[in-house]
N, C-alpha and C positions, 0 to 999 in steps of 0.2 A: 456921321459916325467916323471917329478916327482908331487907327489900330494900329501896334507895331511889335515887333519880335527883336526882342533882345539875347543873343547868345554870347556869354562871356567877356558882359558889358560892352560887347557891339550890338549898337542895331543893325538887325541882318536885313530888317523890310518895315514897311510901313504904307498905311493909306492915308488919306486926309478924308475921301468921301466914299461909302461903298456898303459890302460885309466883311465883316470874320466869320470864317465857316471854321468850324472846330470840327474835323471829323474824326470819328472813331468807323474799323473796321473789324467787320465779323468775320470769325474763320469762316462762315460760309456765303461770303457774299461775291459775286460774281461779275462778270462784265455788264450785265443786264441792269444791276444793281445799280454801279457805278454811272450808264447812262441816264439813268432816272433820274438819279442825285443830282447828276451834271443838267440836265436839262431844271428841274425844278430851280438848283440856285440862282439860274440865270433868268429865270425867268417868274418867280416869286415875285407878285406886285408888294412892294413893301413899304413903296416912297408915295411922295404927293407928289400930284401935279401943279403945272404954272398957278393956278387959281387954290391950291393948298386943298384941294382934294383927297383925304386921305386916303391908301393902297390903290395908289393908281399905274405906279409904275416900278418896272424892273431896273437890278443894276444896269442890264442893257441898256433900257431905253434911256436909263440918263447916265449913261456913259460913263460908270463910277467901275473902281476897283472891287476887285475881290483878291482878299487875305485871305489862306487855306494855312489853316494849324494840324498836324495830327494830333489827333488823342488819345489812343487808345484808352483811357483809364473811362471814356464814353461807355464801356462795356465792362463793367465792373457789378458784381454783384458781393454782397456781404457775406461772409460767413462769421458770426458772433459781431466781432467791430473790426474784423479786418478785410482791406478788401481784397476782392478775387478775382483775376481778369485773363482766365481761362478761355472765357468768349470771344475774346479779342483775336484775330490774326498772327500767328506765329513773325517773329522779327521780320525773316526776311522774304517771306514773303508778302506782308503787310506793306513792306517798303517800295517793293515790285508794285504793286497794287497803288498804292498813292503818288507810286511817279506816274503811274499810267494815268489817276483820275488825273492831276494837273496835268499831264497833255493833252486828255481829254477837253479838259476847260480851255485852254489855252487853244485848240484848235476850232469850238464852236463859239469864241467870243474871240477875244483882241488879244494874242498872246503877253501884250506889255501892261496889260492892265490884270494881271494874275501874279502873286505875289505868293509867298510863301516862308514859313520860319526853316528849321534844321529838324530831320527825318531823327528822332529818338533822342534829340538834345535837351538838355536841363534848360528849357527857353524861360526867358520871363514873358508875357503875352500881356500888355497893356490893352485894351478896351475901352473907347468914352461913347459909351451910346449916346445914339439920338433918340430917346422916349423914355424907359430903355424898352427894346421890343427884341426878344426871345422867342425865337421861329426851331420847331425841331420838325425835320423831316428825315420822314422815315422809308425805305423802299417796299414796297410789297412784292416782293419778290423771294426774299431771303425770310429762314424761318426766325430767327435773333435779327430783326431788320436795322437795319445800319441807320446811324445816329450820326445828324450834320445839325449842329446848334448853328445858328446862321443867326449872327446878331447886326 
């Protein structure tokens, strides 16, 4: 899987092997929240092993990147056809919040292996999965539980 964030026709980041975690946050998700998430990414078997076993391993155990995208629009709900995203984390505190989760990842994994696009910027988000495989994890913790698309 390769990924990268383009902001105003710079690439800001990019992986060649790993996830993109797209996360969206809930006004009501907490530090608890955020450890769940953090531990689940990192440890989600989602790769093969040497002998092509499938869901054998984490990004950890083969030593790949993770890309973190914000998303809020993850917490979007309809009203008629437009959308609503009330649920989501107010600006700045949201921003507080997703710097904390990348230091969270960055402190329980390999800080140079955590990458990241621009906190509310008009990003372009390129994507080439490998399958394609669509992972959502969710925390039970929070009652709107927080939404991490982990491709």
């Amino acid at each position: 899987m390769k990924a990268s964030v383009t902001v105003g026709g710079e690439v800001i980041s990019n992986i060649d092997q790993g996830l993109c975690v797209l996360i969206g946050v809930c006004g009501s998700d907490t530090r608890k929240d955020m450890e769940y998430i953090v531990r689940k990414i990192l440890n989600v078997r989602l790769f093969d092993n040497v002998e092509g076993k499938r869901w054998s391993h984490s990004v950890v155990d083969k030593d790949y990147e993770v890309l973190c995208i914000s998303q809020f629009t993850l917490y979007n709900t309809l009203k008629g056809n437009k959308p609503d995203f009330h649920n989501a984390m107010p600006g700045e505190a949201a921003k507080q919040f997703y710097e904390e989760f990348l230091e969270l990842l960055k402190k329980s994994y390999k800080a140079e292996k955590i990458k990241d696009g621009v906190f509310a910027a008009y990003m372009q988000v390129s994507i080439q999965n490998d399958g394609p495989v669509t992972i959502e994890i969710e925390s039970p913790n929070s009652n709107k539980n927080k939404e991490v698309a982990v491709q």
